[in-house]
C-alpha positions in Angstrom: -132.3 100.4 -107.4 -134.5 101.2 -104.4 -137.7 99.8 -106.2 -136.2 96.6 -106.3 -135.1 96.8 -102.3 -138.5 97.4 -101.6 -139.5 94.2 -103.5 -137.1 92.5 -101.7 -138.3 93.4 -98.3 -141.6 92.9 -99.5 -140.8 89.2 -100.5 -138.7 88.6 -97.5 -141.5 89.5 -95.1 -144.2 87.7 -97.6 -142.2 84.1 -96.7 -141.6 85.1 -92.7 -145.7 85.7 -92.5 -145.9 82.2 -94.9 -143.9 80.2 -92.4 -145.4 81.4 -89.3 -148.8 79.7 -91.0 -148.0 76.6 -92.0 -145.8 76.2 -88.4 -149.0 77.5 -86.3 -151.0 74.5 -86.5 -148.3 72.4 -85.2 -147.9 74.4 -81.8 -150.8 75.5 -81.1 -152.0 73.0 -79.2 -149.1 71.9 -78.0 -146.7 74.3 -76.2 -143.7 72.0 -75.6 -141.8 69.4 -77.2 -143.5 67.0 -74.7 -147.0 67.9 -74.6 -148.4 64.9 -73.1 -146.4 65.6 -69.9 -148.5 66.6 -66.7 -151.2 65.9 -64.9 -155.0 65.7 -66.4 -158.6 65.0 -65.4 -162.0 64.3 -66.9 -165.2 62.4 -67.2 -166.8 59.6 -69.6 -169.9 58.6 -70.9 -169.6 54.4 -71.8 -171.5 51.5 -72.8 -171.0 48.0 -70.9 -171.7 44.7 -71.2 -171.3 41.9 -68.5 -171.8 38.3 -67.5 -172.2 36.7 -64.7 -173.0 32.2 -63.7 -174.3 31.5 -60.3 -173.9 27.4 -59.2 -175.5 26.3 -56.2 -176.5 22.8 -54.6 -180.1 22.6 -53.6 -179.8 26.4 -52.8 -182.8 29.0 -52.8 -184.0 29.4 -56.1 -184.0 25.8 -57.4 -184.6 23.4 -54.6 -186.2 20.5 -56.7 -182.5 20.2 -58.5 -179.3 18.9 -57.2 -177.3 21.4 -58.7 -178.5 24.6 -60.5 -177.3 27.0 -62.9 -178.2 30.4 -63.5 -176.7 32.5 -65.8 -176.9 36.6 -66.3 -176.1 38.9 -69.4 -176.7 42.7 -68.9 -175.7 45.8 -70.5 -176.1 49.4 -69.9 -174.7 53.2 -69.7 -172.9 54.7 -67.5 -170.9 58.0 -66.6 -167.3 58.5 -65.0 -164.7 60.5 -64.2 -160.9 59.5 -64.4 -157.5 61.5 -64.0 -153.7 60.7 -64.1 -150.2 61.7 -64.9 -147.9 61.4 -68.2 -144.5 61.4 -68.6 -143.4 61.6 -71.9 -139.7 61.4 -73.7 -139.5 61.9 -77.2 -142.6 59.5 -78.9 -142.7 57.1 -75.6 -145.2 58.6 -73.2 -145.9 56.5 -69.8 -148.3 57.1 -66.6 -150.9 56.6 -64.1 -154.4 56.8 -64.0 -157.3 56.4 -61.9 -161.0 56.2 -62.8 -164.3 55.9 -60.8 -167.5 54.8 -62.6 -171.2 54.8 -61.6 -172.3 51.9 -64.1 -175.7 51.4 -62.2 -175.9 47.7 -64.1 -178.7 45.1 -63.7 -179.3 41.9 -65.3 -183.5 40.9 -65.4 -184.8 38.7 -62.9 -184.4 35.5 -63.6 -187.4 33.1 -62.7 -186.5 29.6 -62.9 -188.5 26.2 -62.9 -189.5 26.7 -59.0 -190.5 30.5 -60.1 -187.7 31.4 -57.7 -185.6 34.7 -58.7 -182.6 36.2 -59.3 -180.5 39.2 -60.0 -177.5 40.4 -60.1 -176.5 44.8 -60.3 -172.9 46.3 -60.5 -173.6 49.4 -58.3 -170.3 51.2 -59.4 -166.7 50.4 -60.2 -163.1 51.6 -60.8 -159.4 51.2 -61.4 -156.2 51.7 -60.9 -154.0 51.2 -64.1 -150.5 52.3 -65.3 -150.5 53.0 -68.9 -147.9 53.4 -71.8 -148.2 54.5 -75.2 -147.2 56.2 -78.6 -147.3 59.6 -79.3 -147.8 60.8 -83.0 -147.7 64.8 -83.0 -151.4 65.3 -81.1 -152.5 62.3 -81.1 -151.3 59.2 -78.3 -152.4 55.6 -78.8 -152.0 53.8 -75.4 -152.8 50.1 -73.2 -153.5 50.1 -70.3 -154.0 47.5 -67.0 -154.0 47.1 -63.5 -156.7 46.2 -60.3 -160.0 46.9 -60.6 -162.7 47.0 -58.0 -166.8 47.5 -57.9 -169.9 47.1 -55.9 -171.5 43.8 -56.2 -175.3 43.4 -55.4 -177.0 40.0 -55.5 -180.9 40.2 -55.1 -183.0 37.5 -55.0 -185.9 35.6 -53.1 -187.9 32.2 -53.1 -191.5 33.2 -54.2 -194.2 30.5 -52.5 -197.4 30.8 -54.5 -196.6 33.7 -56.7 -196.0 35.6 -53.5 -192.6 36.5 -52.5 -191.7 37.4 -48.8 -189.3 39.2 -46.6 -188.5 36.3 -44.7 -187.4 34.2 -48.6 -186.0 37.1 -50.1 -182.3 38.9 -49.7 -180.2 41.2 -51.0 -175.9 41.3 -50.2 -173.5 43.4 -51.6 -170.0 42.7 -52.0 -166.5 44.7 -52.8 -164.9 42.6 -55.7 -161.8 42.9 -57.0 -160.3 41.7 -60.6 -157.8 42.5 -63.3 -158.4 44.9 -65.9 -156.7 46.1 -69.2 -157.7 48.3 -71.7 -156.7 49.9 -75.9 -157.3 53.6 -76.7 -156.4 56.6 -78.4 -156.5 60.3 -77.2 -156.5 64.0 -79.4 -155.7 67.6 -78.3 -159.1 68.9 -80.1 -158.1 72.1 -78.6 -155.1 73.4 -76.2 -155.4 71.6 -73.0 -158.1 69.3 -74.3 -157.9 66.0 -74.7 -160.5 63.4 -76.2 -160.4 59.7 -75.8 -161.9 57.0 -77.1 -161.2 53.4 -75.3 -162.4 49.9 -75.1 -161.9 48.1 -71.7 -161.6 44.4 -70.3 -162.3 43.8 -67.1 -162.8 40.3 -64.9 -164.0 40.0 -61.0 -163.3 36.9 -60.4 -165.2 34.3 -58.2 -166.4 34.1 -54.6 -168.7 32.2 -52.2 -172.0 33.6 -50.8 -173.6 32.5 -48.2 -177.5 32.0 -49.2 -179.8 33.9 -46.6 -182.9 31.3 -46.6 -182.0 28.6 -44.2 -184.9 26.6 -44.8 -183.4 24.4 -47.2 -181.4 21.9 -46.3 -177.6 21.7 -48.0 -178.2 25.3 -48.6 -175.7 27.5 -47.2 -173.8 28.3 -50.2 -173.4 29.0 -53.8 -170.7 29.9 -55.9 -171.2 33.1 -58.0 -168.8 33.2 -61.1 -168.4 36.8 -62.4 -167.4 36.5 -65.7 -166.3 39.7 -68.1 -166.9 42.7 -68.7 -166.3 45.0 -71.4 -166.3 49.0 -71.7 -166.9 51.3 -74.7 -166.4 54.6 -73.4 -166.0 58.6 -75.0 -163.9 60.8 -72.7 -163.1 64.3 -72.6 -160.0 65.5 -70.1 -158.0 68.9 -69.5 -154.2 68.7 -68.7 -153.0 71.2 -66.8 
């Protein structure tokens, strides 16, 4: 009989080893039963895309036209850094977040049938969004949206004979404001680590600048129209 204890004991502790095993992967990234909740920071590395119309009458850079139209399409990378808090209850998990981004965007000078120029640059931008989404063990797919905000540069200049001067050329930068919204999904790739992937919208608006070059009569003003601009961006946080 005590042979057949022992194989007893031995199976007994066989299947207490087994289900430790197959239950570690589940907790070892996450230490609660709401592991999304808390506080969390990180940075980006995105892709962009923008557009932007600018409609003048007679202004600088198309004087021989009664209206003019010049449009801008630019793209580039950029780096960020964003951080928030999540409150989660049972698969519903809902927050804050706040991101800062140093997109550094420019659209090519434009020369137009005058040879006048034009360009447009988003210096930086950022956001302030509330966020909800759906948590599935480690992973969380979420939306996103609230005011946005970035650094606005308009450059440009009416060149006279190939040359162009101080006195024809300015540059003004403007604080714009918009709506934004955005889709994503995040991982715990490791406890306390969180990746993200996410795809943003994100619209400034319109306003009025005045045109510099007071040479040119009914020039004062133009309209610029910025129109959207979209966001692929890889992100890597730490919750604490």
């Amino acid at each position: 009989m005590k042979p057949l204890i022992q194989k007893d004991s031995s199976l007994k502790l066989s299947s207490s080893l087994a289900c430790i095993c197959l239950l570690l992967p589940s907790t070892l990234w996450a230490d609660s039963s709401e592991p999304w909740t808390g506080f969390y920071s990180g940075g980006t590395l995105s892709f962009s895309t923008a557009e932007t119309e600018i409609v003048g009458n007679r202004f600088t850079y198309n004087q021989n036209r009664a209206v003019n139209l010049v449009q801008h399409d630019y793209q580039g990378g950029g780096i960020g850094a964003y951080a928030g808090w999540n409150q989660q209850r049972g698969y519903l998990v809902a927050g804050i977040e706040a991101s800062l981004n140093a997109d550094n965007l420019g659209s090519d000078l434009v020369f137009n049938s005058d040879n006048d120029i034009d360009q447009v640059e988003i210096k930086w931008s950022g956001a302030i969004s509330g966020r909800v989404g759906f948590a599935i063990k480690n992973a969380l797919i979420y939306a996103k949206g609230g005011l946005a905000f970035a650094k606005i540069r308009n450059v440009g200049g009416d060149v006279n004979g190939g040359v162009l001067t101080q006195s024809d050329a300015h540059s003004q930068d403007d604080i714009l404001t918009g709506p934004t919204a955005a889709l994503g999904v995040e991982h715990f790739v490791a406890k306390n680590w969180i990746a993200r992937l996410e795809y943003s919208y994100t619209n400034f608006g319109r306003y009025t600048q005045a045109n510099q070059d007071g040479a040119v009569p009914g020039s004062q003003f133009y309209r610029v129209n910025n129109g959207p601009g979209r966001r692929l961006s890889l992100g890597l946080a730490y919750k604490f």
